[in-house]
C-alpha positions in Angstrom: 115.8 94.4 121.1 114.4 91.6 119.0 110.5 92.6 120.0 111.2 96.2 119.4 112.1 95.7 115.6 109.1 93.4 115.3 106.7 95.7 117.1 108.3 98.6 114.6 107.9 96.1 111.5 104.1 95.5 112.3 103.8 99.4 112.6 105.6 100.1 109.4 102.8 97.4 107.9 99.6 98.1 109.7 100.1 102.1 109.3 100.0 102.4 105.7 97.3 99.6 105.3 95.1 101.5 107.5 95.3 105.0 105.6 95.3 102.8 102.3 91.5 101.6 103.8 90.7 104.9 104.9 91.8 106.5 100.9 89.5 103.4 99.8 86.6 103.9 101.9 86.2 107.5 102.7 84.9 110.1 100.1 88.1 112.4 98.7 86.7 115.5 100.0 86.5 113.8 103.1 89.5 112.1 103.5 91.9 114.6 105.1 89.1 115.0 108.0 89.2 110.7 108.2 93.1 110.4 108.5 93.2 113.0 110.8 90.5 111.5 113.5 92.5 108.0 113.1 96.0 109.8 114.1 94.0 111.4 117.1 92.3 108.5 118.1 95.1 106.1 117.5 97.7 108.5 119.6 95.0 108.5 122.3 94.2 104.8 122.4 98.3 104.8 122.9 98.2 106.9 125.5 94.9 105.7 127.9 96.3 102.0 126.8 99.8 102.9 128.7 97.9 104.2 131.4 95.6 101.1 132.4 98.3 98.8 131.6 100.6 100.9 133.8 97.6 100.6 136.2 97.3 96.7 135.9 100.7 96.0 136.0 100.8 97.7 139.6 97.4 96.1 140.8 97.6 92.9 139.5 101.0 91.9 137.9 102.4 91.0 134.9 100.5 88.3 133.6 97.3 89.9 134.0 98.5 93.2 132.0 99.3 90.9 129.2 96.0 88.9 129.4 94.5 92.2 129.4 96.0 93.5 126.4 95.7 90.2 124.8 91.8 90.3 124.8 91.4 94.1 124.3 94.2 93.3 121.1 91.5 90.5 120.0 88.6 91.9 120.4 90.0 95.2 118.3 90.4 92.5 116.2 87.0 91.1 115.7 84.9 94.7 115.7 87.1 95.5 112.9 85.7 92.1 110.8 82.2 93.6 111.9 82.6 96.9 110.7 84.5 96.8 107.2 82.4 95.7 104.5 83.9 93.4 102.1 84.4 94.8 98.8 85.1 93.4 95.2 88.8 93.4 94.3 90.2 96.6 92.1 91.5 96.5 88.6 93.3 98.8 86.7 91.5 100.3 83.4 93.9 100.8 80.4 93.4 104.7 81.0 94.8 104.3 84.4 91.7 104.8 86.6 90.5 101.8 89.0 87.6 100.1 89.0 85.5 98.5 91.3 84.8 94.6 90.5 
């Protein structure tokens, strides 16, 4: 019970901190198109991941499904380091619009 509610707490974090990087990143009138591929690819990552692990788990055992998922959790980790580019922090203009600094 106690690793479901933090598994559901990470969700409830990483979820609307990746569509708040997608909103950032992606041009408006492409934004709907963006937030759509990262619920498809996100749901199927879910899925194929259930299946291998399934997979491992029956070939191999436990310990190496969760060494498996460990370094495929990591190196998710890492390409995304590589692949966001760091950006000034935003500031709010006295008519309401942000900036970029």
């Amino acid at each position: 019970v106690l690793l479901t509610i933090l598994f559901s707490f990470s969700f409830a974090i990483f979820v609307p901190a990746a569509i708040g990087l997608l909103s950032e990143r992606v041009p408006n009138n492409q934004q709907g198109v963006a937030i759509g591929m990262y619920g498809v690819f996100e749901d199927a990552g879910m899925v194929a991941g259930s299946g291998v692990g399934g997979f491992i788990w029956e070939q191999w055992g436990h310990i190496t499904t969760f060494l498996a998922g460990s370094i495929a959790s990591g190196s998710g980790f890492l390409l995304t380091f590589k692949f966001i580019k760091k950006r000034g922090h935003r500031e709010i203009k006295h008519n309401g619009s942000l900036q970029n600094l």
